[in-house]
PDBQT receptor file of N, H, CA, C and O in Angstrom, charges set to zero:
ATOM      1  N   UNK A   1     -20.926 -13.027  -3.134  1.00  0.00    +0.000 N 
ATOM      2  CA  UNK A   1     -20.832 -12.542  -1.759  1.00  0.00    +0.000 C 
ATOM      3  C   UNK A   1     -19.782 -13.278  -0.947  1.00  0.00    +0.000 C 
ATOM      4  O   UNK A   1     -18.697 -13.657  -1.388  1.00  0.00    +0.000 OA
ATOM      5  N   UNK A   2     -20.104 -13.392  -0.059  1.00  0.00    +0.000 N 
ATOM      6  H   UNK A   2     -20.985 -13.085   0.300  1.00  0.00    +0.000 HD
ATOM      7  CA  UNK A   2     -18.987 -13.756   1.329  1.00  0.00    +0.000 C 
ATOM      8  C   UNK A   2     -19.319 -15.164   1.770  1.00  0.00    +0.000 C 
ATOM      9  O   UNK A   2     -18.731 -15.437   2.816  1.00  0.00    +0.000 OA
ATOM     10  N   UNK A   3     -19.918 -15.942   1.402  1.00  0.00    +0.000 N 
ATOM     11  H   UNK A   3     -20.395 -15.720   0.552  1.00  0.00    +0.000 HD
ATOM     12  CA  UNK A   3     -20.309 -17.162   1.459  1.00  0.00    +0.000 C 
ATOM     13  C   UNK A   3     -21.254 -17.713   2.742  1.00  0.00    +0.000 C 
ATOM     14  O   UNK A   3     -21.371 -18.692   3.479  1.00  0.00    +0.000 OA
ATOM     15  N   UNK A   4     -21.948 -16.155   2.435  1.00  0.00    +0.000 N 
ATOM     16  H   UNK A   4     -21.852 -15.360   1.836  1.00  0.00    +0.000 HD
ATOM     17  CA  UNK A   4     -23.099 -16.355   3.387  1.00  0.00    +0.000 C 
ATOM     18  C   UNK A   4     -22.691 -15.629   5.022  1.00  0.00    +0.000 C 
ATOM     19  O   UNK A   4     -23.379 -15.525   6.037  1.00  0.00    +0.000 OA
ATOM     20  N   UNK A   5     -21.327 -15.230   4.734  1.00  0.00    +0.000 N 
ATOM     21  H   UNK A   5     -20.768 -15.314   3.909  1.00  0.00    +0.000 HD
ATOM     22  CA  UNK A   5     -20.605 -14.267   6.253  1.00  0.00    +0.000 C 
ATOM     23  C   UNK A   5     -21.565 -12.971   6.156  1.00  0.00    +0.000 C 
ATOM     24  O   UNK A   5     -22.249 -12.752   7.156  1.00  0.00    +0.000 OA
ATOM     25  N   UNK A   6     -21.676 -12.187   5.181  1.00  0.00    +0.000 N 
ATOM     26  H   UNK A   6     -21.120 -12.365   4.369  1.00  0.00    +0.000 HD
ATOM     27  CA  UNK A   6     -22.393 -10.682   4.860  1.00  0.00    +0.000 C 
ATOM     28  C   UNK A   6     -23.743 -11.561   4.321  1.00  0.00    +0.000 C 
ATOM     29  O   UNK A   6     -23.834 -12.596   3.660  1.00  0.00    +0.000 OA
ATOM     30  N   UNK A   7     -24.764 -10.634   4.932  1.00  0.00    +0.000 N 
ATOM     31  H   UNK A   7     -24.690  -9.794   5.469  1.00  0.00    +0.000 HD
ATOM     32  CA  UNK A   7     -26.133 -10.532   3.997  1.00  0.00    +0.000 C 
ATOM     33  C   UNK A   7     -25.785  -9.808   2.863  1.00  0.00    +0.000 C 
ATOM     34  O   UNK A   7     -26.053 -10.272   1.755  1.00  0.00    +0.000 OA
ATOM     35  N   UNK A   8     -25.225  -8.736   2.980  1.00  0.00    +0.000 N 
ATOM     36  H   UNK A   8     -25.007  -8.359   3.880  1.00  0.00    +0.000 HD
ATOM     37  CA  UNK A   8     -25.126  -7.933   1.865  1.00  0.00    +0.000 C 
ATOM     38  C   UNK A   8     -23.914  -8.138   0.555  1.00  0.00    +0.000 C 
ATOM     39  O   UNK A   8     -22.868  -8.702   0.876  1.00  0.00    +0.000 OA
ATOM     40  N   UNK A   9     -24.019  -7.854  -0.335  1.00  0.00    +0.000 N 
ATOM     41  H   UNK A   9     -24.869  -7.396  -0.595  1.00  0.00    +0.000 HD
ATOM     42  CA  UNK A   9     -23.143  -7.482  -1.448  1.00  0.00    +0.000 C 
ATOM     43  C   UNK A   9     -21.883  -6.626  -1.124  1.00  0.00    +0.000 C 
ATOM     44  O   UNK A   9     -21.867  -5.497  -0.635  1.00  0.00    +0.000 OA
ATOM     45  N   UNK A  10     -20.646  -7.537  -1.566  1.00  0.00    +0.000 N 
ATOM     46  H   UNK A  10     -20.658  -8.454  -1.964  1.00  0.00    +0.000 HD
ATOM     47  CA  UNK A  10     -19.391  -6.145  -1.602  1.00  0.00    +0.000 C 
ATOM     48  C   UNK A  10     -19.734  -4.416  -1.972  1.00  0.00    +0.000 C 
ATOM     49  O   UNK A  10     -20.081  -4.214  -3.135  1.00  0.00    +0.000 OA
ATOM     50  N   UNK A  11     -19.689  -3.740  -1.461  1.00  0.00    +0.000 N 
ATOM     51  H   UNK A  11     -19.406  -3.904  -0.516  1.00  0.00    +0.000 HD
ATOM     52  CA  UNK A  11     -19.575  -2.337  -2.261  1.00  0.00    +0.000 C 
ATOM     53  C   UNK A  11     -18.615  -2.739  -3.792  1.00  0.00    +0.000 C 
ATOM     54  O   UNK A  11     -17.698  -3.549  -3.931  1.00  0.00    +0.000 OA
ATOM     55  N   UNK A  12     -19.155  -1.966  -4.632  1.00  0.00    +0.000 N 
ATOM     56  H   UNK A  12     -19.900  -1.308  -4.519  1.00  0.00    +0.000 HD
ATOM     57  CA  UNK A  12     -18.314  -1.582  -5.929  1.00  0.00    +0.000 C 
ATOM     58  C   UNK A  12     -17.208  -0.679  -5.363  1.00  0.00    +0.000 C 
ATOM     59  O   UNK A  12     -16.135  -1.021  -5.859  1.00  0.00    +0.000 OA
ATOM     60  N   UNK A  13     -17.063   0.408  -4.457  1.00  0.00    +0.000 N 
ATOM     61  H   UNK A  13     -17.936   0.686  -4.054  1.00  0.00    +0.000 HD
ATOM     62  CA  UNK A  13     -15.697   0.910  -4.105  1.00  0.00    +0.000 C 
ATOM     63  C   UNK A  13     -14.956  -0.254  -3.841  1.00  0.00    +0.000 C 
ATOM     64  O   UNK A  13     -14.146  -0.600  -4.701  1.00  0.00    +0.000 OA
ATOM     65  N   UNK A  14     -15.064  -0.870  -2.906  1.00  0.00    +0.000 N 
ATOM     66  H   UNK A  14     -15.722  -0.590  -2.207  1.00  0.00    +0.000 HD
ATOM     67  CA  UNK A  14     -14.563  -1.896  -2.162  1.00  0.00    +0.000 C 
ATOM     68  C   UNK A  14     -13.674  -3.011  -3.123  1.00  0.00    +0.000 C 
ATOM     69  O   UNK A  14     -12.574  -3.489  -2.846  1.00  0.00    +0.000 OA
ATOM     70  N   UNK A  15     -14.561  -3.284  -4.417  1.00  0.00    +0.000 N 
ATOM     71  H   UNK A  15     -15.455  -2.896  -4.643  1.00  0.00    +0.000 HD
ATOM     72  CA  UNK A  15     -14.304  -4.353  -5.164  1.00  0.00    +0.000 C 
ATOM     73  C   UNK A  15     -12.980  -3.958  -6.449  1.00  0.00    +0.000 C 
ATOM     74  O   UNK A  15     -12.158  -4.700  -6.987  1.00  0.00    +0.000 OA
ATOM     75  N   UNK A  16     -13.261  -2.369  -6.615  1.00  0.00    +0.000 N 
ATOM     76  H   UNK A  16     -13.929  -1.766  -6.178  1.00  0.00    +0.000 HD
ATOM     77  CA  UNK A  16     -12.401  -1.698  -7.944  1.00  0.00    +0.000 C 
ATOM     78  C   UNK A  16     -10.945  -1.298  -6.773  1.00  0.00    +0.000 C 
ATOM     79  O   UNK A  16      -9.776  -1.424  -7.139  1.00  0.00    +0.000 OA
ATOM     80  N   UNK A  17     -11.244  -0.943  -5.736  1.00  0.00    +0.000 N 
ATOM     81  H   UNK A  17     -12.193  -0.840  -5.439  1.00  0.00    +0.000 HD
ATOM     82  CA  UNK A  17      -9.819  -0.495  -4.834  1.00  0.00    +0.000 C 
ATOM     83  C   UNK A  17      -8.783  -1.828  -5.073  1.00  0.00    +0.000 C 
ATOM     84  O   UNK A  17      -7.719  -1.943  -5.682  1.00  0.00    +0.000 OA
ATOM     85  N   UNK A  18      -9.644  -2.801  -4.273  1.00  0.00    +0.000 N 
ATOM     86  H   UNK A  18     -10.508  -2.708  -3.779  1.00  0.00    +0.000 HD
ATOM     87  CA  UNK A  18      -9.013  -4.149  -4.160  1.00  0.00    +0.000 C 
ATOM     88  C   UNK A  18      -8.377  -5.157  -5.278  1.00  0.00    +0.000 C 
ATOM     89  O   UNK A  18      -7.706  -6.169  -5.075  1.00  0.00    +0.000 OA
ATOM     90  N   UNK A  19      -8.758  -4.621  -6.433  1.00  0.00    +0.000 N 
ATOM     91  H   UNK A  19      -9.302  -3.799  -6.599  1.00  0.00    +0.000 HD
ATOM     92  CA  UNK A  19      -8.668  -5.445  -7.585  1.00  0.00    +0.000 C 
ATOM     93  C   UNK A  19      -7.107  -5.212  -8.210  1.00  0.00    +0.000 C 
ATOM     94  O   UNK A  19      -6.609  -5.918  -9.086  1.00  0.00    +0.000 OA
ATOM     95  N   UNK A  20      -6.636  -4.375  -7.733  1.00  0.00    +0.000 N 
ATOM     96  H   UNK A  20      -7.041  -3.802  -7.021  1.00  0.00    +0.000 HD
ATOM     97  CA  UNK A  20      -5.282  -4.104  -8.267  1.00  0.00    +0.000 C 
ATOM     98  C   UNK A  20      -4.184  -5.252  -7.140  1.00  0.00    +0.000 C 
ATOM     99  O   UNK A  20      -2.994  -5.401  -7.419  1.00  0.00    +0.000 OA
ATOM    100  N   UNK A  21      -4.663  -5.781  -6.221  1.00  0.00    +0.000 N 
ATOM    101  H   UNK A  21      -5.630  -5.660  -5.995  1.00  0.00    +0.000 HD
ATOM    102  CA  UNK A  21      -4.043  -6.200  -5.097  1.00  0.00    +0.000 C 
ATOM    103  C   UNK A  21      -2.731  -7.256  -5.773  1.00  0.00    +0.000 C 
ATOM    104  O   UNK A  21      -1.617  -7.301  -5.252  1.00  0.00    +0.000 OA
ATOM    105  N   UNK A  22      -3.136  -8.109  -7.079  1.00  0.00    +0.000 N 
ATOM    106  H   UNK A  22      -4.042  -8.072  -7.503  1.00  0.00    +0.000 HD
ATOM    107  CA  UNK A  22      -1.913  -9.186  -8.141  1.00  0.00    +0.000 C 
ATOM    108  C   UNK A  22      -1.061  -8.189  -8.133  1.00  0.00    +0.000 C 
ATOM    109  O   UNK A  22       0.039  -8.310  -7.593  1.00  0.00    +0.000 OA
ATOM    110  N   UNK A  23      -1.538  -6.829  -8.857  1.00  0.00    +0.000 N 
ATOM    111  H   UNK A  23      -2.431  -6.731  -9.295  1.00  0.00    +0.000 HD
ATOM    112  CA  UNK A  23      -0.311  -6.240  -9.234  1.00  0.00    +0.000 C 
ATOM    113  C   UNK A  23       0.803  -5.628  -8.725  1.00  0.00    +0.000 C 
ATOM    114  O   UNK A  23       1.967  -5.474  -9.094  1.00  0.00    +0.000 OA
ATOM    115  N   UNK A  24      -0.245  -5.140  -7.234  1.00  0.00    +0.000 N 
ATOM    116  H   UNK A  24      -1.191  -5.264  -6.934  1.00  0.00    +0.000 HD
ATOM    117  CA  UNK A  24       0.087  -4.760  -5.893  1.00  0.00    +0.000 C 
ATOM    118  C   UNK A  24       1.627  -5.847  -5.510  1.00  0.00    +0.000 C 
ATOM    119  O   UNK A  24       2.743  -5.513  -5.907  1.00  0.00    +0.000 OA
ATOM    120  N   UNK A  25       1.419  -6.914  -4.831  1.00  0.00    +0.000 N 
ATOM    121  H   UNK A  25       0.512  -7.185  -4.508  1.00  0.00    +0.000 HD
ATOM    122  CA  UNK A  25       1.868  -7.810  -4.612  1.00  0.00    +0.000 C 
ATOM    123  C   UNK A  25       3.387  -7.750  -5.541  1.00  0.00    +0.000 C 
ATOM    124  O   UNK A  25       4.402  -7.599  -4.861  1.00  0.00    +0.000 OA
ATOM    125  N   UNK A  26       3.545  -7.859  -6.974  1.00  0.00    +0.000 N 
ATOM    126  H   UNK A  26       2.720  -7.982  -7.525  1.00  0.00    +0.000 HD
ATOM    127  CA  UNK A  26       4.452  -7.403  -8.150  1.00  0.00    +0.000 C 
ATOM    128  C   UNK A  26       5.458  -6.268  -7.390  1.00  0.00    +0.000 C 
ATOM    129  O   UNK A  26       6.671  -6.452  -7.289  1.00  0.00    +0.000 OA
ATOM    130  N   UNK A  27       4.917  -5.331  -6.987  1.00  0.00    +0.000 N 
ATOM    131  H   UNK A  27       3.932  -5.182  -7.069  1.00  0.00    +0.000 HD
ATOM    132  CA  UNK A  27       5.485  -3.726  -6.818  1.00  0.00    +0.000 C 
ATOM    133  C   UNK A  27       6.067  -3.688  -5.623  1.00  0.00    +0.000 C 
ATOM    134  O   UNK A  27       7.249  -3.350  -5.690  1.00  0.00    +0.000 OA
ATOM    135  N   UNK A  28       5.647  -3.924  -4.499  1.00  0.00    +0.000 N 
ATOM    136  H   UNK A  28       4.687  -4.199  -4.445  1.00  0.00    +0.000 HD
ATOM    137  CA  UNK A  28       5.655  -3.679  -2.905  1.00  0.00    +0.000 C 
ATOM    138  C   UNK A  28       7.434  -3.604  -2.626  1.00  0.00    +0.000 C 
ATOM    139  O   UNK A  28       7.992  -2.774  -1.908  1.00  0.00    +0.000 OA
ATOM    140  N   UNK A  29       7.836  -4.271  -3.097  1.00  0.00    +0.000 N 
ATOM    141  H   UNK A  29       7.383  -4.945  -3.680  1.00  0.00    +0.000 HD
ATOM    142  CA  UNK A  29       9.478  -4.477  -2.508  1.00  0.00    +0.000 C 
ATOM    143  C   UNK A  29      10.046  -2.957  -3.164  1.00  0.00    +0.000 C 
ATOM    144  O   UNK A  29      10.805  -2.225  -2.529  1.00  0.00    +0.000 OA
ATOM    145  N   UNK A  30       9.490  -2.610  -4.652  1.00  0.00    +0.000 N 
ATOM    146  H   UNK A  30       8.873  -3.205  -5.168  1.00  0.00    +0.000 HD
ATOM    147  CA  UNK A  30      10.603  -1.707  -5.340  1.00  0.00    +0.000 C 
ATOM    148  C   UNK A  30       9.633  -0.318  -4.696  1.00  0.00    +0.000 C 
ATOM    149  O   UNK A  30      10.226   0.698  -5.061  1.00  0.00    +0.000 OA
ATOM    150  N   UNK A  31       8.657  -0.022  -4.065  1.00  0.00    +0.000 N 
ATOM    151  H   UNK A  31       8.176  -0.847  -3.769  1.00  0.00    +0.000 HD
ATOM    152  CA  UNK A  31       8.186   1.037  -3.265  1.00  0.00    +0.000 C 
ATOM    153  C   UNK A  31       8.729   0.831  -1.909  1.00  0.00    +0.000 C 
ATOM    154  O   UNK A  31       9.302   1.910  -1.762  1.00  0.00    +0.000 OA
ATOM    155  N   UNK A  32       8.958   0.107  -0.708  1.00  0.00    +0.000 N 
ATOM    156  H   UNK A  32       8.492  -0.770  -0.827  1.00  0.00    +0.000 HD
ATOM    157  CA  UNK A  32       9.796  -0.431   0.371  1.00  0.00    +0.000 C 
ATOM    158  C   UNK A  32      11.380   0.662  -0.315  1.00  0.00    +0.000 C 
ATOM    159  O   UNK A  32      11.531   1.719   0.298  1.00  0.00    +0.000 OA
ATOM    160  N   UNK A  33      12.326   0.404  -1.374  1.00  0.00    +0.000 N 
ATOM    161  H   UNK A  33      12.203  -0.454  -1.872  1.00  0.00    +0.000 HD
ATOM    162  CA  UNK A  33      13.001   0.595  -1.148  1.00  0.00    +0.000 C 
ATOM    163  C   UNK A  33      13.333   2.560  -1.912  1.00  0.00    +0.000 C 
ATOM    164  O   UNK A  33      14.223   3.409  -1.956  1.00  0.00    +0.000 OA
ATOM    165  N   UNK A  34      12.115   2.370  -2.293  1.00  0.00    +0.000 N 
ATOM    166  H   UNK A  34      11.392   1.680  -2.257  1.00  0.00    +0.000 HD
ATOM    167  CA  UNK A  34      11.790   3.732  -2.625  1.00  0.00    +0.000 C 
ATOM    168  C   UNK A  34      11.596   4.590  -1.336  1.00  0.00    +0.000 C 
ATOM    169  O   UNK A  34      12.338   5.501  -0.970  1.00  0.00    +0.000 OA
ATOM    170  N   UNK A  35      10.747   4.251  -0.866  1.00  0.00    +0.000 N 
ATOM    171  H   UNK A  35      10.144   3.511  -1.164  1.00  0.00    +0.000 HD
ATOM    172  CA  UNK A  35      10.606   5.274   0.664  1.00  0.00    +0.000 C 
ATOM    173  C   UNK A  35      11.696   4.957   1.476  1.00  0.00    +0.000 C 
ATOM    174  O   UNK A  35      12.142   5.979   2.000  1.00  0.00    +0.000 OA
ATOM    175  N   UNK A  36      12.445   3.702   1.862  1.00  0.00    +0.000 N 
ATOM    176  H   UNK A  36      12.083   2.873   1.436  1.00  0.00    +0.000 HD
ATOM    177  CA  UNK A  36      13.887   3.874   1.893  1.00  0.00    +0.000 C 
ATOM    178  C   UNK A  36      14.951   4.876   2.206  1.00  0.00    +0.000 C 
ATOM    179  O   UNK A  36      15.549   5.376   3.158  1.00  0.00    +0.000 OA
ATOM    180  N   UNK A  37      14.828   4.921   0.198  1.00  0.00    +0.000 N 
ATOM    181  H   UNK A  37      14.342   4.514  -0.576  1.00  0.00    +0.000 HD
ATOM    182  CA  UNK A  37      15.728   6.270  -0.186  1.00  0.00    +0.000 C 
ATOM    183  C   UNK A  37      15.578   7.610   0.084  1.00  0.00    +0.000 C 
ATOM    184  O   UNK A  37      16.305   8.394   0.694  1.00  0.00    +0.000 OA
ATOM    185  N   UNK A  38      14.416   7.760  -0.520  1.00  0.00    +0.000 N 
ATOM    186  H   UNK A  38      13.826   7.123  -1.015  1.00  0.00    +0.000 HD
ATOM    187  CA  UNK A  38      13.573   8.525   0.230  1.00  0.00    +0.000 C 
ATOM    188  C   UNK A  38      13.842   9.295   1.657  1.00  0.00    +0.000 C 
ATOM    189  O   UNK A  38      14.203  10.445   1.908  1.00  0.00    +0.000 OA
ATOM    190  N   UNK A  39      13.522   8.211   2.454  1.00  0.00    +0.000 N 
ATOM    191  H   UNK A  39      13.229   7.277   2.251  1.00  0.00    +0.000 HD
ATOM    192  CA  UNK A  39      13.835   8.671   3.445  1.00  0.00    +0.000 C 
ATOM    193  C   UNK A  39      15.608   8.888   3.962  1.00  0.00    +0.000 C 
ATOM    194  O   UNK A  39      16.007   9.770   4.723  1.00  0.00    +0.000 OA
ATOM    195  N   UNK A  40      16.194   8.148   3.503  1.00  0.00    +0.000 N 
ATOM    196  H   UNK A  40      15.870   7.432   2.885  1.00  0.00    +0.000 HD
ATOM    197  CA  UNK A  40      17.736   8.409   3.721  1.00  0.00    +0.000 C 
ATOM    198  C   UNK A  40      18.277   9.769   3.332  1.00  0.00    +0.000 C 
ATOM    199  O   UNK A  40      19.270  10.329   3.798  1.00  0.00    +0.000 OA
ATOM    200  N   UNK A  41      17.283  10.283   2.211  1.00  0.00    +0.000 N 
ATOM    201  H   UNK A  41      16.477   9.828   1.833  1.00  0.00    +0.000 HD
ATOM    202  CA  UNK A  41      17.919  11.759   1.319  1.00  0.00    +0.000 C 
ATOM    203  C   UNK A  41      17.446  12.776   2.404  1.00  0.00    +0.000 C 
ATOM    204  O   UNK A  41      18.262  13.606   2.803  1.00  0.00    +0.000 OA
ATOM    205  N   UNK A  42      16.144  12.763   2.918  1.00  0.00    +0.000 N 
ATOM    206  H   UNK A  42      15.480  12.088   2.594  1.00  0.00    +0.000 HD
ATOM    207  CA  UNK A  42      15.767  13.423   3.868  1.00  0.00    +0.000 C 
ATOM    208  C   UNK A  42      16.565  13.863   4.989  1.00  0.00    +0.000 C 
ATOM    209  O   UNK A  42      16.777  15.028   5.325  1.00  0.00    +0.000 OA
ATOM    210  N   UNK A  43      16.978  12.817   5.520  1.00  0.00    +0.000 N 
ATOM    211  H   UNK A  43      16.806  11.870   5.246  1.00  0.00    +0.000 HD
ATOM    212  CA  UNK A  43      18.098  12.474   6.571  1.00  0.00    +0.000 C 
ATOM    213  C   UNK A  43      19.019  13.137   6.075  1.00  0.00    +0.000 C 
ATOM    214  O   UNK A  43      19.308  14.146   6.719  1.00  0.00    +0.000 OA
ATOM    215  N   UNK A  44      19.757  12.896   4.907  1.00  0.00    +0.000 N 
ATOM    216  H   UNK A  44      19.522  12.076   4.384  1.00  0.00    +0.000 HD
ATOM    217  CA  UNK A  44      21.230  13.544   5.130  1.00  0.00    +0.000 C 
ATOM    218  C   UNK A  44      20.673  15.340   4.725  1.00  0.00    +0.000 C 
ATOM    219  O   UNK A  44      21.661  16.061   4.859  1.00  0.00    +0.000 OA
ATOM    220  N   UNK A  45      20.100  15.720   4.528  1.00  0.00    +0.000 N 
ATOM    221  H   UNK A  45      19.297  15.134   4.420  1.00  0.00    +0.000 HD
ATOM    222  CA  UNK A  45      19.368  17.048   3.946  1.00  0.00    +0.000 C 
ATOM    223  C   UNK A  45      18.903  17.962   5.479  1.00  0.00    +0.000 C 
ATOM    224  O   UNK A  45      18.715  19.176   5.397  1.00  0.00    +0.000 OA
ATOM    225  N   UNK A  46      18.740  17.169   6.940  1.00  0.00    +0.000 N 
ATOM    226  H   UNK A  46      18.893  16.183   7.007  1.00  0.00    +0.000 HD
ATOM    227  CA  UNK A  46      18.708  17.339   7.413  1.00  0.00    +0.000 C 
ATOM    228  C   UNK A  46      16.886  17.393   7.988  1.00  0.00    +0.000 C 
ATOM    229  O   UNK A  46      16.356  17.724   9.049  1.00  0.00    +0.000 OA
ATOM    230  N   UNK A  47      16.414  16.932   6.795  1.00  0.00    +0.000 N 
ATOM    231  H   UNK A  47      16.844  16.663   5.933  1.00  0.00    +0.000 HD
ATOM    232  CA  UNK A  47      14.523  17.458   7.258  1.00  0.00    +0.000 C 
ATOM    233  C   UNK A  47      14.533  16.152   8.693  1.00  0.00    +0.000 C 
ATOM    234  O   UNK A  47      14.313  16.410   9.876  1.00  0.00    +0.000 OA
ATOM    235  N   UNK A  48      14.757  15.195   8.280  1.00  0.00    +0.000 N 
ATOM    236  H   UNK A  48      14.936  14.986   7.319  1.00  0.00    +0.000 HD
ATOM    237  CA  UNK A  48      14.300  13.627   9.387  1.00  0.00    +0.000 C 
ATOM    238  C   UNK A  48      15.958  13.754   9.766  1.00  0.00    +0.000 C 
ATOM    239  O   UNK A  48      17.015  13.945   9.165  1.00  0.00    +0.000 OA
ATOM    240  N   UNK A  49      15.328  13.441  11.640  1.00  0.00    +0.000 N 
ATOM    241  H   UNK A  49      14.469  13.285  12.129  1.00  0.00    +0.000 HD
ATOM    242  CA  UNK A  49      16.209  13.034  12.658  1.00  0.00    +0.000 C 
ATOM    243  C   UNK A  49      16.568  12.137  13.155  1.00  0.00    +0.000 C 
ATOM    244  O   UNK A  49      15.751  11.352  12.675  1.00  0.00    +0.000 OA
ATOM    245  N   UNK A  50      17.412  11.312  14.029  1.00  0.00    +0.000 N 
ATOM    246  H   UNK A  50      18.076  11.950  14.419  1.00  0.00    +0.000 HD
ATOM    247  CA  UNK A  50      17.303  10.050  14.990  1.00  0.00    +0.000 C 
ATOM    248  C   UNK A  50      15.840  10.210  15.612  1.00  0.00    +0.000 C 
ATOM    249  O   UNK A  50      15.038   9.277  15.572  1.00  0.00    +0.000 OA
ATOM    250  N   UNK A  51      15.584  11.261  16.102  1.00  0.00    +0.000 N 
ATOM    251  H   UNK A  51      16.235  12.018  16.135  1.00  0.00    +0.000 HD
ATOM    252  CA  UNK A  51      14.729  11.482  17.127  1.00  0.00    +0.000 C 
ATOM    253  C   UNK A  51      12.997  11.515  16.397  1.00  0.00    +0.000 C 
ATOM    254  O   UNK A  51      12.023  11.702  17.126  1.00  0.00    +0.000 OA
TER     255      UNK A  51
């Protein structure tokens, strides 16, 4: 548990979502420059504006 912060037990959702968070951490920069691009192609394509 929470070291006595919660009476209760983590949820199992809670615990399997979170558990990827190491690998998470690994990835984050090369998705950052993915939506990026992403978004730059948009832009010149005309869908996203300044505005």
């Amino acid at each position: 548990p929470w070291s006595g912060r919660f009476s209760e037990a983590t949820d199992a959702f809670v615990e399997s979502f979170t558990a990827s968070v190491g690998f998470d951490k690994r990835l984050y920069h090369h998705d950052i420059r993915g939506s990026i691009a992403h978004a730059n192609m948009l832009s010149r394509i005309g869908v996203l504006t300044e505005s």
